[in-house]
MARPA-810150 format. One record per atom (N, C-alpha, C): atom name; x, y, z; residue in three letters; residue number from 1. Coordinates in Angstrom, 1 decimal, decimal comma. Example, Ala and Ser with C-alpha at 12.3 -4.5 7.8 and 13.67 -1.06 7.14 Angstrom:
// residues 2
rec atome->N; X->13,2; Y->-5,7; Z->7,8; residu->Ala; num->1
rec atome->CA; X->12,3; Y->-4,5; Z->7,8; residu->Ala; num->1
rec atome->C; X->13,2; Y->-3,3; Z->7,8; residu->Ala; num->1
rec atome->N; X->12,8; Y->-2,2; Z->7,1; residu->Ser; num->2
rec atome->CA; X->13,7; Y->-1,1; Z->7,1; residu->Ser; num->2
rec atome->C; X->12,9; Y->0,0; Z->7,9; residu->Ser; num->2
This chain:
// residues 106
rec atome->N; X->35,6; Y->-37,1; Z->-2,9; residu->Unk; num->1
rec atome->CA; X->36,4; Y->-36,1; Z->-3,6; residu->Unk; num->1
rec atome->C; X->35,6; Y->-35,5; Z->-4,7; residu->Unk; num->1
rec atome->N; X->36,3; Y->-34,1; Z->-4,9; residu->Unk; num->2
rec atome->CA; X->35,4; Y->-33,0; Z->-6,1; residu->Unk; num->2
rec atome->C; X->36,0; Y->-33,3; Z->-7,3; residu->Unk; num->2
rec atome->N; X->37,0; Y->-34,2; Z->-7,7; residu->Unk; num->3
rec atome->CA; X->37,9; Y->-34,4; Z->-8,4; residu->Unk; num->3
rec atome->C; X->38,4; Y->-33,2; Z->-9,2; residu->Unk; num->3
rec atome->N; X->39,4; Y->-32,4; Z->-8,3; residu->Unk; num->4
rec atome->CA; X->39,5; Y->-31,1; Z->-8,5; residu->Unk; num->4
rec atome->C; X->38,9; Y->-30,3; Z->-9,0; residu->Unk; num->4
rec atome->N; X->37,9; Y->-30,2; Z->-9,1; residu->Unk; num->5
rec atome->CA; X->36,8; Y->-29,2; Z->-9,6; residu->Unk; num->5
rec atome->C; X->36,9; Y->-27,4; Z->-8,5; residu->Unk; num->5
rec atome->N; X->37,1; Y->-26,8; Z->-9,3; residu->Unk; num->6
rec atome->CA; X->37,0; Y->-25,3; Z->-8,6; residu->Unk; num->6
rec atome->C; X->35,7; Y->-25,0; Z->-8,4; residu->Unk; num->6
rec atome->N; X->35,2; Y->-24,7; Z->-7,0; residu->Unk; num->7
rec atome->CA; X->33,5; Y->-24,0; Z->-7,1; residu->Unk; num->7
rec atome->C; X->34,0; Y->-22,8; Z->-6,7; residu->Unk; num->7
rec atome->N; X->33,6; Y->-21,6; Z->-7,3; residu->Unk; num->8
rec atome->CA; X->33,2; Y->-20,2; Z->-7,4; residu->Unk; num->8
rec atome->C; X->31,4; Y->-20,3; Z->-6,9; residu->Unk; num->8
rec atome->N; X->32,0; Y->-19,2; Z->-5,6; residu->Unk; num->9
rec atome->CA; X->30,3; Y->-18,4; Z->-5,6; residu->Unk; num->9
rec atome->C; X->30,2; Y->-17,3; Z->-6,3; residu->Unk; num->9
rec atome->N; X->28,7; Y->-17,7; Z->-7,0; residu->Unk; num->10
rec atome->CA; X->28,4; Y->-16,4; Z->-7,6; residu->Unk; num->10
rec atome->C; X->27,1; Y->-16,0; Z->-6,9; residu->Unk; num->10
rec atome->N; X->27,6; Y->-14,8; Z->-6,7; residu->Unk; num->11
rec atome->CA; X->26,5; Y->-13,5; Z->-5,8; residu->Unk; num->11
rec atome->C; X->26,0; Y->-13,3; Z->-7,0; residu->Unk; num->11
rec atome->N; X->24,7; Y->-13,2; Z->-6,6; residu->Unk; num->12
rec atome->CA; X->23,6; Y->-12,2; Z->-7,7; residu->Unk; num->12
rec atome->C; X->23,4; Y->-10,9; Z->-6,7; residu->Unk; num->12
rec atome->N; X->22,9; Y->-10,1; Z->-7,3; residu->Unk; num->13
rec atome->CA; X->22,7; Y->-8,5; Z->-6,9; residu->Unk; num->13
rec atome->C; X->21,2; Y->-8,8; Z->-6,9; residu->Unk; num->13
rec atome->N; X->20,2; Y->-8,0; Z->-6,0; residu->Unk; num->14
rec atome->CA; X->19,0; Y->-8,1; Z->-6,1; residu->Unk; num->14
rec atome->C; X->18,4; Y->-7,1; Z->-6,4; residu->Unk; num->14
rec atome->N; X->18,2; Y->-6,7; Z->-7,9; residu->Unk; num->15
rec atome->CA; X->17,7; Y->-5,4; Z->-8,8; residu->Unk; num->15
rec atome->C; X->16,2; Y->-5,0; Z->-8,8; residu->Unk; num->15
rec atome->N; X->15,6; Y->-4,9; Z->-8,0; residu->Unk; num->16
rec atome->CA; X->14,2; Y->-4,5; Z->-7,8; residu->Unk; num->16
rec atome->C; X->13,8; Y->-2,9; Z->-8,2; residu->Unk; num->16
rec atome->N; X->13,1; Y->-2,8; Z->-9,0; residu->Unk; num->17
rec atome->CA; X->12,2; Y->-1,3; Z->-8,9; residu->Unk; num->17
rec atome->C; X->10,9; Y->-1,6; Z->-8,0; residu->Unk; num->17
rec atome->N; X->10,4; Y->-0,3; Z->-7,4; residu->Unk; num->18
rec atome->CA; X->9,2; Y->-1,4; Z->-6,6; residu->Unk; num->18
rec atome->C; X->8,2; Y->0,7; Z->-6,8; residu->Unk; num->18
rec atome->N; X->7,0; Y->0,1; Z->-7,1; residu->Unk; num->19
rec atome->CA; X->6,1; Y->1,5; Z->-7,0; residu->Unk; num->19
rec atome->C; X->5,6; Y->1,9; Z->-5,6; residu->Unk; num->19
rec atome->N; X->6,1; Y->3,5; Z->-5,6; residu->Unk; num->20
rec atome->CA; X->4,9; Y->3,6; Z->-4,0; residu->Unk; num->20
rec atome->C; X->4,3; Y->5,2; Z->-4,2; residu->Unk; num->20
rec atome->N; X->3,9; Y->5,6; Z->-2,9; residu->Unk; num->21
rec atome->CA; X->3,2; Y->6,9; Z->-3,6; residu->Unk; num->21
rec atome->C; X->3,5; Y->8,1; Z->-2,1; residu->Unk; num->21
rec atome->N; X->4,2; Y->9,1; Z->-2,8; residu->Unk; num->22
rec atome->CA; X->5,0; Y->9,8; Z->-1,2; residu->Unk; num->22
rec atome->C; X->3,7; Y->10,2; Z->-0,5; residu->Unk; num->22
rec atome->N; X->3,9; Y->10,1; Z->1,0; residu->Unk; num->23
rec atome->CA; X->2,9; Y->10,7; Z->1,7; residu->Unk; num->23
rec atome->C; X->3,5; Y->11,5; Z->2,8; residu->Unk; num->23
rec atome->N; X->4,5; Y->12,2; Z->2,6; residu->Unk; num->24
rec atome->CA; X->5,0; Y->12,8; Z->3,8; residu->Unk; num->24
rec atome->C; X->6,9; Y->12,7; Z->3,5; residu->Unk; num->24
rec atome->N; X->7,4; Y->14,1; Z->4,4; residu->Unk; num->25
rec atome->CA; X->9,1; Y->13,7; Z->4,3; residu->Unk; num->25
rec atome->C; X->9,5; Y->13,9; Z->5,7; residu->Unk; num->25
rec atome->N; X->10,8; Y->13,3; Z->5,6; residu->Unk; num->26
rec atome->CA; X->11,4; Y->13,4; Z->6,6; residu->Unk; num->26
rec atome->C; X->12,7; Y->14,2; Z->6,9; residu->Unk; num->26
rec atome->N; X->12,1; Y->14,8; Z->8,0; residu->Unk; num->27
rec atome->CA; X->13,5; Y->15,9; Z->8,3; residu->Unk; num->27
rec atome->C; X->14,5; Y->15,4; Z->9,2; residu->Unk; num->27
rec atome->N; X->16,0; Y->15,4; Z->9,2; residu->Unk; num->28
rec atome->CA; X->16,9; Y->14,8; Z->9,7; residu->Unk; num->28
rec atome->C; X->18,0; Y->15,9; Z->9,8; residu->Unk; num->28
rec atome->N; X->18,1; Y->16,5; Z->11,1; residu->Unk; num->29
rec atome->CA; X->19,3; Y->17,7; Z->11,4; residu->Unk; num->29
rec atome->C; X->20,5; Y->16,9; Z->11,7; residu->Unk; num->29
rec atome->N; X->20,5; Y->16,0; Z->12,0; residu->Unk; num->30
rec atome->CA; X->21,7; Y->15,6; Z->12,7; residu->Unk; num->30
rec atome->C; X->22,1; Y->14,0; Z->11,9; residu->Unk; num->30
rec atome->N; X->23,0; Y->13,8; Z->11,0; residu->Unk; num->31
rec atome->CA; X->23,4; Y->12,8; Z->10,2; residu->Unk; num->31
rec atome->C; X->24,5; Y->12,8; Z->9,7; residu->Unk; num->31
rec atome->N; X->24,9; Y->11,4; Z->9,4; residu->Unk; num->32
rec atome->CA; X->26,5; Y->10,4; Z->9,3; residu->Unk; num->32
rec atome->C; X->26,8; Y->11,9; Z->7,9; residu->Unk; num->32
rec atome->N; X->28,4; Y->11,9; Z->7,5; residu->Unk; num->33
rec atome->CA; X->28,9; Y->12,8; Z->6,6; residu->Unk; num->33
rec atome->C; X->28,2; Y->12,8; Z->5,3; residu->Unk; num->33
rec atome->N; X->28,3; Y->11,0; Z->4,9; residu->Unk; num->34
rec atome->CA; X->27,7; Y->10,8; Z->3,7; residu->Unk; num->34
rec atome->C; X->26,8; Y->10,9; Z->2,8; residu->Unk; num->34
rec atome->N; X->25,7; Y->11,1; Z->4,3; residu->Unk; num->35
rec atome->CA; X->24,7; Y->12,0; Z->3,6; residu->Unk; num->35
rec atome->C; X->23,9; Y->13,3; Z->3,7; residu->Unk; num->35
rec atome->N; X->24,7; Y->14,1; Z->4,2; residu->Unk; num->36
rec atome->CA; X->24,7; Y->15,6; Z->4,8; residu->Unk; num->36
rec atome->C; X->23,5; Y->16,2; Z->3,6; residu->Unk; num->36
rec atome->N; X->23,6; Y->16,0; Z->2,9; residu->Unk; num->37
rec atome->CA; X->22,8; Y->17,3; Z->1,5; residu->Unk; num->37
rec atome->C; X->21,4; Y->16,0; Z->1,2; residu->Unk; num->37
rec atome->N; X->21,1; Y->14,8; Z->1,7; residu->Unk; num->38
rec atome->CA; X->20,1; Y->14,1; Z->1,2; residu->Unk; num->38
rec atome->C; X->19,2; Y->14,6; Z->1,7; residu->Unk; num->38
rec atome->N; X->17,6; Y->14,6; Z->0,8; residu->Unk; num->39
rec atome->CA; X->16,2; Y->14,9; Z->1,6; residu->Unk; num->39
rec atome->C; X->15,2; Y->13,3; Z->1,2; residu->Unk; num->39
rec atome->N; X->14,6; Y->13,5; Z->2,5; residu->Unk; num->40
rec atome->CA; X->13,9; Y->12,3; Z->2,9; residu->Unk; num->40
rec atome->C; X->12,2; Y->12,2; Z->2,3; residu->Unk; num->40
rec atome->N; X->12,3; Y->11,0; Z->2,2; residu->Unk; num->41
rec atome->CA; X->10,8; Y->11,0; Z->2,1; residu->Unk; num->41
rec atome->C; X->10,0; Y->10,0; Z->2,1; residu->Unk; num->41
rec atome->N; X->8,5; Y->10,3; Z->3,0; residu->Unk; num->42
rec atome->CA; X->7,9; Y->8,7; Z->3,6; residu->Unk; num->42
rec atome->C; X->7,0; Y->8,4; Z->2,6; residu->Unk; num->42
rec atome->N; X->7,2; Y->7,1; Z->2,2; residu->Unk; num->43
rec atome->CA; X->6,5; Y->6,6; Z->1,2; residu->Unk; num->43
rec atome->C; X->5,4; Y->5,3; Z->1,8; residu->Unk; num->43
rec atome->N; X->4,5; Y->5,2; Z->1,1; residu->Unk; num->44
rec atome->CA; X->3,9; Y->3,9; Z->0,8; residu->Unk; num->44
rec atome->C; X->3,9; Y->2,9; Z->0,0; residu->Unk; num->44
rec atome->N; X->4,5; Y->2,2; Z->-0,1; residu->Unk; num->45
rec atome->CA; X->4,8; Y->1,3; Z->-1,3; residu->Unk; num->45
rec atome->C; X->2,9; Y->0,6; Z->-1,7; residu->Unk; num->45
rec atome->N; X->2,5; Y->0,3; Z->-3,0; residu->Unk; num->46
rec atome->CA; X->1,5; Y->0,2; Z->-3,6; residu->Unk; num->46
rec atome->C; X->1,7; Y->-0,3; Z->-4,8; residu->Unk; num->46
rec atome->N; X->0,7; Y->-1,1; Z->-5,2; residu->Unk; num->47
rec atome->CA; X->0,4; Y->-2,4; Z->-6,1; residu->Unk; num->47
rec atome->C; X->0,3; Y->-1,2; Z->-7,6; residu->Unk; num->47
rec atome->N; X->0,2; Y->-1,9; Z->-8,9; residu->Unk; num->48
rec atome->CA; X->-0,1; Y->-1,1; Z->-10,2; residu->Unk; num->48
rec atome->C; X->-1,7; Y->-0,5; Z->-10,0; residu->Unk; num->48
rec atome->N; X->-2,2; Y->-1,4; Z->-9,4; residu->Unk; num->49
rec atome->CA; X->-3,5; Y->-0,8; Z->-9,5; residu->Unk; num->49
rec atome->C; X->-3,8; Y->0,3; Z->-8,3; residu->Unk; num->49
rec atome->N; X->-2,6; Y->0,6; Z->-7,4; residu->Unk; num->50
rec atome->CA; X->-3,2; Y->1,9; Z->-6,5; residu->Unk; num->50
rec atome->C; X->-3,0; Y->1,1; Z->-4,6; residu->Unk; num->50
rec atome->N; X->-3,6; Y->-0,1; Z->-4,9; residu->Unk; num->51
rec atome->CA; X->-3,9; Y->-0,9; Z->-4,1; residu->Unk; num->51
rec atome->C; X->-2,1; Y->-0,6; Z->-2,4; residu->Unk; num->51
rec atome->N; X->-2,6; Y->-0,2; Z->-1,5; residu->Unk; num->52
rec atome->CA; X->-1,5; Y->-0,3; Z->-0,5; residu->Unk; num->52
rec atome->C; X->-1,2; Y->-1,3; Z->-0,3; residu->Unk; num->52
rec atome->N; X->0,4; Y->-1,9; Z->0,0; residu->Unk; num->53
rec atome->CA; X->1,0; Y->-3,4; Z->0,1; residu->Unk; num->53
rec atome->C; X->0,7; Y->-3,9; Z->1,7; residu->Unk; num->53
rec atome->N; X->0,6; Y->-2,4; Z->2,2; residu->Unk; num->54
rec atome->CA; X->0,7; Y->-2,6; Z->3,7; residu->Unk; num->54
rec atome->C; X->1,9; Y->-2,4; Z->4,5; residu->Unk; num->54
rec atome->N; X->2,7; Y->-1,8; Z->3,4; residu->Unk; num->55
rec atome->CA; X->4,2; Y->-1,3; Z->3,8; residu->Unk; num->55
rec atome->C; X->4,4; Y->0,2; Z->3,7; residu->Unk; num->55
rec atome->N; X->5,3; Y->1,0; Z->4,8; residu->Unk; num->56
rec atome->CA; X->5,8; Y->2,1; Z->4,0; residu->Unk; num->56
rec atome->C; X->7,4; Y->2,1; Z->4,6; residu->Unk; num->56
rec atome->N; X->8,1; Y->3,1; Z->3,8; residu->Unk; num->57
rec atome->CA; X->9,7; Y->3,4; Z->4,0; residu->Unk; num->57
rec atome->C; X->9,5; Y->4,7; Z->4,2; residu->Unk; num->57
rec atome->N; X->11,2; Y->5,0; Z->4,3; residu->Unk; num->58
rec atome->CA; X->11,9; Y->6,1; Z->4,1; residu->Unk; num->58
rec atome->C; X->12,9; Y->6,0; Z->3,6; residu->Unk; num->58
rec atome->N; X->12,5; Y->7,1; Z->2,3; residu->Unk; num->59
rec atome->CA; X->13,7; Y->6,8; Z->1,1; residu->Unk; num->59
rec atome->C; X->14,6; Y->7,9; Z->0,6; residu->Unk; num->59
rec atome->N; X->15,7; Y->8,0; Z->0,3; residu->Unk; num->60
rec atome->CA; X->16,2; Y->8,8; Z->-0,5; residu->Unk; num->60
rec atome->C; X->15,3; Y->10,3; Z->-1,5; residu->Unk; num->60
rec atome->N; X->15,1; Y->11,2; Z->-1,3; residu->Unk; num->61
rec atome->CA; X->14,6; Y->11,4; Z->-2,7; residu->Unk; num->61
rec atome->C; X->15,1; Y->12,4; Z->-3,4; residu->Unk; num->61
rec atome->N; X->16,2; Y->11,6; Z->-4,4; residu->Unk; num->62
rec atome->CA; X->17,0; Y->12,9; Z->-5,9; residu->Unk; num->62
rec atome->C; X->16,8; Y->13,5; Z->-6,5; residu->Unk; num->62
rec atome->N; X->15,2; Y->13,4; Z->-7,0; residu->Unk; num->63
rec atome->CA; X->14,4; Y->13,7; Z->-7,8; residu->Unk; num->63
rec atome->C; X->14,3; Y->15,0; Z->-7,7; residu->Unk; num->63
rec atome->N; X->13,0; Y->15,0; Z->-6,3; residu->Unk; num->64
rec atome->CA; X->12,5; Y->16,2; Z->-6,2; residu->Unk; num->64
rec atome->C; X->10,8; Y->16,1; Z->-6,2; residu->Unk; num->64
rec atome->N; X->10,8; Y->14,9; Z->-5,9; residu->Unk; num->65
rec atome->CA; X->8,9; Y->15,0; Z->-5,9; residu->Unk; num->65
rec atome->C; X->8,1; Y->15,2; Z->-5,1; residu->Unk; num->65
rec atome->N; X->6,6; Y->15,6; Z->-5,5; residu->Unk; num->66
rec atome->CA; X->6,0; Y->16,1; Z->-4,1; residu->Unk; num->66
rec atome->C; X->4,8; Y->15,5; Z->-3,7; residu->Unk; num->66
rec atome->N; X->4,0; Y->15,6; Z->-2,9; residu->Unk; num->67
rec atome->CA; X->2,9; Y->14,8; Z->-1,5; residu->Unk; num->67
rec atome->C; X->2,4; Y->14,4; Z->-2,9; residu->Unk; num->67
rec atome->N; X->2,1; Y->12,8; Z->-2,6; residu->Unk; num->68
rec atome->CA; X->0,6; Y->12,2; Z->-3,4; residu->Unk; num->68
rec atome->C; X->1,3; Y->11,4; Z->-4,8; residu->Unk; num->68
rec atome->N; X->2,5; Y->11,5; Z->-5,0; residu->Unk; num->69
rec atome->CA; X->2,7; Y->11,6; Z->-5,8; residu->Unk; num->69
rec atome->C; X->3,5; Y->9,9; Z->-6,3; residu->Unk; num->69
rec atome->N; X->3,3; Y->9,8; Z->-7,3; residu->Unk; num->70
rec atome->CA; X->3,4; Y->7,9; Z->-7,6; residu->Unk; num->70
rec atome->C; X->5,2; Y->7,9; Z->-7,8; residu->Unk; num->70
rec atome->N; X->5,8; Y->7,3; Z->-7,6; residu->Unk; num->71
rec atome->CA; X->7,4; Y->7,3; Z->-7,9; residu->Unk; num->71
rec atome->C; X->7,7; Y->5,6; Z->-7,7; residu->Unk; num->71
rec atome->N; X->9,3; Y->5,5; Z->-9,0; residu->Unk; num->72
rec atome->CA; X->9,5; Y->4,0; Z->-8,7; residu->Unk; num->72
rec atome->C; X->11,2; Y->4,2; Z->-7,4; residu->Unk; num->72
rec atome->N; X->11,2; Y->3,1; Z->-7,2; residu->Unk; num->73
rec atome->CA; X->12,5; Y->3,1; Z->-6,2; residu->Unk; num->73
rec atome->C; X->13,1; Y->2,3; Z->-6,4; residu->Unk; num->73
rec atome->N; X->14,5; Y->2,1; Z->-6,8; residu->Unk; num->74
rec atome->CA; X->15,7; Y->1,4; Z->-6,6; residu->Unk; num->74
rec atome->C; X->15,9; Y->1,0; Z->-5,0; residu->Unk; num->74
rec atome->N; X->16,0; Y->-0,1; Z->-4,9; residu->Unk; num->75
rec atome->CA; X->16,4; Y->-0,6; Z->-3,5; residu->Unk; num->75
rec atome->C; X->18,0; Y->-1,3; Z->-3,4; residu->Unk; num->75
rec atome->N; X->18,7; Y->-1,5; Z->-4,7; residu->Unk; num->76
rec atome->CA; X->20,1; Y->-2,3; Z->-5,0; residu->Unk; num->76
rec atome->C; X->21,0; Y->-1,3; Z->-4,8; residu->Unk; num->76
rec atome->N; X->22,0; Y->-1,9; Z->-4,3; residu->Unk; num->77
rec atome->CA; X->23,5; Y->-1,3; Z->-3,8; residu->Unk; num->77
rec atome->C; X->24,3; Y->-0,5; Z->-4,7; residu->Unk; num->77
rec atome->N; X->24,2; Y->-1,1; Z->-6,4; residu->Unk; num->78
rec atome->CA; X->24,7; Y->-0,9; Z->-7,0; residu->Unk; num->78
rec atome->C; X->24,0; Y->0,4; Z->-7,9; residu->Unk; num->78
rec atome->N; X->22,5; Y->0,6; Z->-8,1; residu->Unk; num->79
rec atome->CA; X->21,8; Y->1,8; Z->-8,4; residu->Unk; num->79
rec atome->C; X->21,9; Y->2,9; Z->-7,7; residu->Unk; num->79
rec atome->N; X->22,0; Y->2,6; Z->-5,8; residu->Unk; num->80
rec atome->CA; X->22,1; Y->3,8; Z->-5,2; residu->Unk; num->80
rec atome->C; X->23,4; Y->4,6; Z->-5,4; residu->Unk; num->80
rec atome->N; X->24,7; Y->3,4; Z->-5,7; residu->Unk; num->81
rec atome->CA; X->26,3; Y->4,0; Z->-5,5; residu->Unk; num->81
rec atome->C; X->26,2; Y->4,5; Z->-6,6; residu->Unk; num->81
rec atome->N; X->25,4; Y->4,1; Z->-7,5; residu->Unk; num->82
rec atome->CA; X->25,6; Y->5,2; Z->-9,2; residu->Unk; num->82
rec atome->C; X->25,0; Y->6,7; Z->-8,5; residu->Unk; num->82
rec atome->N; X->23,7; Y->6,9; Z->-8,0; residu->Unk; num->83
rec atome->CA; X->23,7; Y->7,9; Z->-7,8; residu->Unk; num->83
rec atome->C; X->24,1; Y->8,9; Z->-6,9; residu->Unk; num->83
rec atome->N; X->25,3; Y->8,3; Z->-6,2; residu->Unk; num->84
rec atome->CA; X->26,2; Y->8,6; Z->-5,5; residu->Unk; num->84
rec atome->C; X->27,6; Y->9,1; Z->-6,0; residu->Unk; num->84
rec atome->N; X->27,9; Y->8,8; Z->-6,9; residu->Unk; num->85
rec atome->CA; X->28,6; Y->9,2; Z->-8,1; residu->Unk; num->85
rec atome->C; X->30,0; Y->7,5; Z->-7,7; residu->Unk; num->85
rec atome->N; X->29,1; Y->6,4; Z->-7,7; residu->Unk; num->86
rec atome->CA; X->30,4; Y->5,4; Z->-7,2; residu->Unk; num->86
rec atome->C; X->30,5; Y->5,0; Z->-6,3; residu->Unk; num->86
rec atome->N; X->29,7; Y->5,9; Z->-5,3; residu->Unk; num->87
rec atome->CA; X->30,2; Y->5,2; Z->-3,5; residu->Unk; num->87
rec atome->C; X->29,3; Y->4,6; Z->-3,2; residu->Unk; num->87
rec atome->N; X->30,5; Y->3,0; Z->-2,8; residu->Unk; num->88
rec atome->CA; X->29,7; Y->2,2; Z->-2,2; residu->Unk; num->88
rec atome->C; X->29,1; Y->1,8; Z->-0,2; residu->Unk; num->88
rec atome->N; X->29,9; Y->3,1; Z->0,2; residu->Unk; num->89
rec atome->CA; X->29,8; Y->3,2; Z->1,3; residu->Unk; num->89
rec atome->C; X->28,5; Y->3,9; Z->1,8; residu->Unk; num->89
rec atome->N; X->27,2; Y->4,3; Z->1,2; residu->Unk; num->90
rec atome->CA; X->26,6; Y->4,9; Z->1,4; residu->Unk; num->90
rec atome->C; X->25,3; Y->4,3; Z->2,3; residu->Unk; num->90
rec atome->N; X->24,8; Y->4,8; Z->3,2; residu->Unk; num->91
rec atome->CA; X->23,8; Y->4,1; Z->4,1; residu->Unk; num->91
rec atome->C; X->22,4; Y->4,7; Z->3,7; residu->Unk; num->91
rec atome->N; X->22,2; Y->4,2; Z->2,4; residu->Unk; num->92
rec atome->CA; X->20,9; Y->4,4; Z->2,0; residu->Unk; num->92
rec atome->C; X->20,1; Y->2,9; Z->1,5; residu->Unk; num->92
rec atome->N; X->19,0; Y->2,6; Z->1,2; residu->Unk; num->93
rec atome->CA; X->18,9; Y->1,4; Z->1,1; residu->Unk; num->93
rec atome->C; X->17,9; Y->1,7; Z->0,0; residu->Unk; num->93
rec atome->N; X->17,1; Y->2,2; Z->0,0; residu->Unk; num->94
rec atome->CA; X->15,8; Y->3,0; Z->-1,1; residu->Unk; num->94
rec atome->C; X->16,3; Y->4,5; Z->-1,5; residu->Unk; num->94
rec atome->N; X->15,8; Y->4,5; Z->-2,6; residu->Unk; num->95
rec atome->CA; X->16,0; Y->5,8; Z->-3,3; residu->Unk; num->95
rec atome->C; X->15,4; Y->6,3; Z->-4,3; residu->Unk; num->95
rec atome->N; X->14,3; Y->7,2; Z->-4,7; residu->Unk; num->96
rec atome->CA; X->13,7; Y->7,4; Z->-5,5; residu->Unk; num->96
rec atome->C; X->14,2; Y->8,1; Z->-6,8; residu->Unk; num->96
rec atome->N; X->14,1; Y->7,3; Z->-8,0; residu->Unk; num->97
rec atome->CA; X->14,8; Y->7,5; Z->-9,2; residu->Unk; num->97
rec atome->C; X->13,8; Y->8,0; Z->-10,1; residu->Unk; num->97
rec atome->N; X->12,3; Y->7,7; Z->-10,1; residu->Unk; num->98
rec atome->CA; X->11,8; Y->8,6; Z->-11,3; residu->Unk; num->98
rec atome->C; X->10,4; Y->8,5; Z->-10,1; residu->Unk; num->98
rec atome->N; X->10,0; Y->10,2; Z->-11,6; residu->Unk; num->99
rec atome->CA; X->8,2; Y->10,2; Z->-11,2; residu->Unk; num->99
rec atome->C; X->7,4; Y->9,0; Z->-12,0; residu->Unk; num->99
rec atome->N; X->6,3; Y->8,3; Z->-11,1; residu->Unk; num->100
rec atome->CA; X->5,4; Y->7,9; Z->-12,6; residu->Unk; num->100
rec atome->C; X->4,5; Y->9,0; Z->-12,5; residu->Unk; num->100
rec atome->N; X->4,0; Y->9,5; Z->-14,2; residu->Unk; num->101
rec atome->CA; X->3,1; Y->9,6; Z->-14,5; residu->Unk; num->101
rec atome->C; X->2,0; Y->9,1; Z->-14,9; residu->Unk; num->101
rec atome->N; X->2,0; Y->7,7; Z->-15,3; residu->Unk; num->102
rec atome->CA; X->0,9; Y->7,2; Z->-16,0; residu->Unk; num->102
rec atome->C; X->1,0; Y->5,5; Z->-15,7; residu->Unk; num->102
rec atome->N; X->0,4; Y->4,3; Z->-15,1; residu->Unk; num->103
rec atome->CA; X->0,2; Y->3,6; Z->-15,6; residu->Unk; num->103
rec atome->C; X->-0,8; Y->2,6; Z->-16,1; residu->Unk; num->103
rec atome->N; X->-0,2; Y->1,9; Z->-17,4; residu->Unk; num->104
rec atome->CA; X->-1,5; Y->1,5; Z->-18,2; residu->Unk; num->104
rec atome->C; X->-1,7; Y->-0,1; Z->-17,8; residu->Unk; num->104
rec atome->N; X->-2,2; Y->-0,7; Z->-17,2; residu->Unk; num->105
rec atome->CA; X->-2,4; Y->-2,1; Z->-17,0; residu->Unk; num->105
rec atome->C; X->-3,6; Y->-3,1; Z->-18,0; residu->Unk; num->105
rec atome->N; X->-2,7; Y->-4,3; Z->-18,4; residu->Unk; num->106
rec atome->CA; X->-3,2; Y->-5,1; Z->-19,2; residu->Unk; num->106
rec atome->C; X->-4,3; Y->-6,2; Z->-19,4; residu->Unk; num->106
């Protein structure tokens, strides 16, 4: 016996920024309602020092950035629906939230 003890699960949310650097977009004529006005873009994800992970995606991009160019990405449910204005229904999974311009490593 738990000796009435209540267990609650608690979900954590998985908050990742992750760096990559665009090398190309993706064009998509034909797509679900939700995201009719998004533009794409193939990235490479890459270490602080430049270094390729050996990975790339296709992400969101709200920004507006262009070829070559270093950006971080939100990958959490709860970053994308903010820039969605709230919807959690959205079938995005990456999404590019800023440019980097600079980084300094220690």
């Amino acid at each position: 016996m738990y000796n009435n003890q209540v267990f609650t699960k608690i979900e954590t949310v998985k908050r990742t920024m992750l760096l990559a650097e665009v090398i190309g977009s993706a064009v998509c004529t034909v797509r679900v309602e939700s995201i009719k006005k998004a533009k794409f873009k193939i990235v490479k994800l890459v270490q602080p020092d430049g270094r390729w992970t050996g990975n790339y995606s296709i992400v969101e991009d709200i920004v507006g950035v262009g070829f070559g160019e270093k950006v971080l990405i939100a990958e959490d449910e709860i970053s994308i629906a903010q820039m969605h204005d709230g919807k959690e229904d959205i079938p995005i999974r990456f999404c590019i939230v800023a440019k980097v311009e600079d980084i300094n490593l220690i």
